[in-house]
N, C-alpha and C positions, 0 to 999 in steps of 0.2 A: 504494500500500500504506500502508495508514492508520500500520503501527506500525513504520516500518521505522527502522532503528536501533534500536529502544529493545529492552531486555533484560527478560525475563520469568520469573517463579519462580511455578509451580505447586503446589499440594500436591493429593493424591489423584488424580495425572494418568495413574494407570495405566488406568481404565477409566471410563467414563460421560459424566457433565458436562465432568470432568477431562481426559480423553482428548480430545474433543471441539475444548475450547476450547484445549488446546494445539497442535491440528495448524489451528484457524482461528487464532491468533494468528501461529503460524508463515508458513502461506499468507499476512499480512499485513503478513510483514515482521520479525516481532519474531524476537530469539534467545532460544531458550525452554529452562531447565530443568524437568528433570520432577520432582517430589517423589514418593513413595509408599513404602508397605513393601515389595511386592513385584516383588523384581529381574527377573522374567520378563516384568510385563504394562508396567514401563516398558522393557525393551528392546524390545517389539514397537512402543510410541508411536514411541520414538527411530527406530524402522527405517521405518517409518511415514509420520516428520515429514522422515526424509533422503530416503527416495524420492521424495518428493513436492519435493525443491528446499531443504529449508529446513534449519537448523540448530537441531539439541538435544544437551542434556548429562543424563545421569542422574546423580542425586543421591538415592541408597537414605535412606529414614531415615524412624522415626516419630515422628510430631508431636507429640507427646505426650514426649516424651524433649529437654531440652532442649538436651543436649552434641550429640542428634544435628543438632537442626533449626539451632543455632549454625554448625556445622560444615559444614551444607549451604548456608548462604547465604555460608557465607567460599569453598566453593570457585567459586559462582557471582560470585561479585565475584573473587577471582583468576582464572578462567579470562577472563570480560571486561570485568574493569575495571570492572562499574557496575550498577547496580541499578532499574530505573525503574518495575515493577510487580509485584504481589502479588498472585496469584486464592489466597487460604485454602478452601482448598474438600476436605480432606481430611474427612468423618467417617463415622461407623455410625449405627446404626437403634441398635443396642446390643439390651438385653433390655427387654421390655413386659411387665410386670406387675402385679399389685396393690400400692398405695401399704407395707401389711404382708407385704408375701413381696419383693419388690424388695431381695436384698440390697446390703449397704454398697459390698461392691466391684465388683457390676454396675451402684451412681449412679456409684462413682466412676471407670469406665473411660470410659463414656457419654461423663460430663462432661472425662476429662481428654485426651481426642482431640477431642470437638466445639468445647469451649470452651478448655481449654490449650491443647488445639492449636492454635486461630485465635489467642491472647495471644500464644505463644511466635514464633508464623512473624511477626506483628507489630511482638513487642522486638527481634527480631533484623534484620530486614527496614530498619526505621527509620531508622538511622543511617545508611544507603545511601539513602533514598530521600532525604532531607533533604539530599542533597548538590544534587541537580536539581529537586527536585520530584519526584512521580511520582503513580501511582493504585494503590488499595487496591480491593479489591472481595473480599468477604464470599459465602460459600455459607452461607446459613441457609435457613429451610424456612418453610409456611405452619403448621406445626406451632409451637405454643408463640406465633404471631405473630398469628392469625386463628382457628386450627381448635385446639379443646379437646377434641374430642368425639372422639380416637384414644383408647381405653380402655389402661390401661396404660401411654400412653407418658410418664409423667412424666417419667425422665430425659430422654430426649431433647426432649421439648419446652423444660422448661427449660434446655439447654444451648442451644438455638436463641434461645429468646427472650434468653440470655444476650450472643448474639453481636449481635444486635440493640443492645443496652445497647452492647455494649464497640465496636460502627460507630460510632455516635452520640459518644460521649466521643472515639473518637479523632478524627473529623470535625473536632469543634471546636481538639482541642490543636495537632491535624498542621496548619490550615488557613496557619498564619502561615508555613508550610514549601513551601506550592504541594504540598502533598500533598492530596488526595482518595481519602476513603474513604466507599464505600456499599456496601450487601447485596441482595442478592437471595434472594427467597424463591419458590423453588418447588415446585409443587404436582406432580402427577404424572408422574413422567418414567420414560421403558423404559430404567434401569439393573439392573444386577445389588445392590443395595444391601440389595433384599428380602431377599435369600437369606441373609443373616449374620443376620437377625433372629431375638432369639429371643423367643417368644410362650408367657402361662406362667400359665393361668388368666385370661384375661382378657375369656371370654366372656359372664359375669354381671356385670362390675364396670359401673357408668355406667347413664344410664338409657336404654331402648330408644330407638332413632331409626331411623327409613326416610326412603332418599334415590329420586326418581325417577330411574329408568333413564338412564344419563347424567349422569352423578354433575360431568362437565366441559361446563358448558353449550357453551362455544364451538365445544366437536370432538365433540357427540354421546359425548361419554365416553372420546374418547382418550387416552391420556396423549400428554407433549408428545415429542419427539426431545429428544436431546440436544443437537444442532444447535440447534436453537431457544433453548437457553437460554444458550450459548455466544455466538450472537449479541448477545445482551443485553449479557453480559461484554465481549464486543469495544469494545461501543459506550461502558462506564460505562469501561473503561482506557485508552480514545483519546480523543486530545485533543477531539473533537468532542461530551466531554460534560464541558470545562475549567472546567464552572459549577455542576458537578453534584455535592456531597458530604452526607453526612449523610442520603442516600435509603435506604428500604426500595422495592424493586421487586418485583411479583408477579407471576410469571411461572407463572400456573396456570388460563385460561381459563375466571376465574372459580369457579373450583375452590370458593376457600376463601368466597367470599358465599354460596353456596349450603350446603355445608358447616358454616360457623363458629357 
């Protein structure tokens, strides 16, 4: 078991990517918190991640709030003692609009769960990992990093491309700490993420594009599992990627070259 010992803090682990990579990091050994707002879908992970052998703690709270995400990485360091990885992977689709209907407080939710959010689970995260070393790993998207051409999605792109910026800067500061930090971007996956989106004239904006059928060359047009991209995660938080910081990964079958 690649991560056994080490302790793990999740954000957005109630369902998806999140879910996912907490019940593989579990199966591999780690002891894993779950971060998310909703107390229902991380009690099923937690019931989930014990059936299956492993150990979890729920830790309610949104990321965007900073007393709460402070207070969630203190009870994970009091329950055990130590902190050794970080998947930030909590955010929304948020609203998709036109650059002039897009209001102030639909940029500023966007951004302050995709991008506060990955800051705050960060600052708070730090001072634990810098005790051992540890690994960081980023959920950002081909959006904002490769692909422009989603009409409307300026906030979210830019809070993407922003977590991108803020991997990169911590790479370099954390490095002298044996910490590692890198993101992954990916491109289609069968989450429920869609569903919170909300879409709001945004059929005329941008200029027309047609994409051939199979829009992901690798799978004929699948989207990915989530499995799949959790595996990624596995590999960038254990030690068998101890060389590895400062990466953007793309985990979208091509997605975003055909695409961008």
């Amino acid at each position: 078991m690649i991560l056994e010992g080490k302790v793990a803090l999740l954000t957005g682990a109630g369902s998806g990517i999140g879910r996912a990579t907490a019940a593989l990091m579990a199966h591999e050994g780690a002891r894993v918190a779950l971060l998310d707002r909703s107390a229902d879908a991380l009690a099923d992970v937690e019931q989930q991640i014990c059936d299956d052998g492993g150990q979890a703690i729920r830790v309610q709270a949104d990321v965007s709030v900073p007393e709460q995400v402070a207070a969630a990485v203190a009870t994970v360091v009091d329950t055990w003692g130590r902190l050794d990885i970080l998947f930030a992977n909590a955010g929304v689709n948020g609203t998709w609009a036109p650059l002039d209907e897009l209001t102030c407080e639909e940029w500023n939710q966007t951004l302050a769960i995709n991008l506060t959010g990955t800051f705050l689970a960060l600052k708070y995260a730090v001072p634990h990992l810098k005790k051992r070393g540890g690994a960081v790993v980023v959920t950002s998207s081909v959006n904002g990093t490769r692909i422009f051409s989603n009409a409307g999605a300026s906030a979210y792109s830019s809070s993407k491309a922003g977590q991108v910026a803020l991997t990169k800067m911590a790479a370099l500061e954390l490095a002298e700490h044996g910490i590692r930090v890198n993101v992954i971007c990916p491109g289609g996956v069968r989450t429920d993420i869609g569903q919170n989106t909300e879409h709001r004239n945004t059929e005329h904006i941008g200029p027309p594009a047609e994409y051939p059928e199979g829009r992901i060359p690798l799978t004929e047009g699948r989207s990915a599992q989530p499995i799949q991209v959790a595996r990624v995660v596995l590999f960038l938080a254990s030690d068998q990627a101890n060389h590895v910081t400062g990466a953007e990964v793309f985990i979208d079958g091509a997605e975003s070259l055909l695409q961008g």
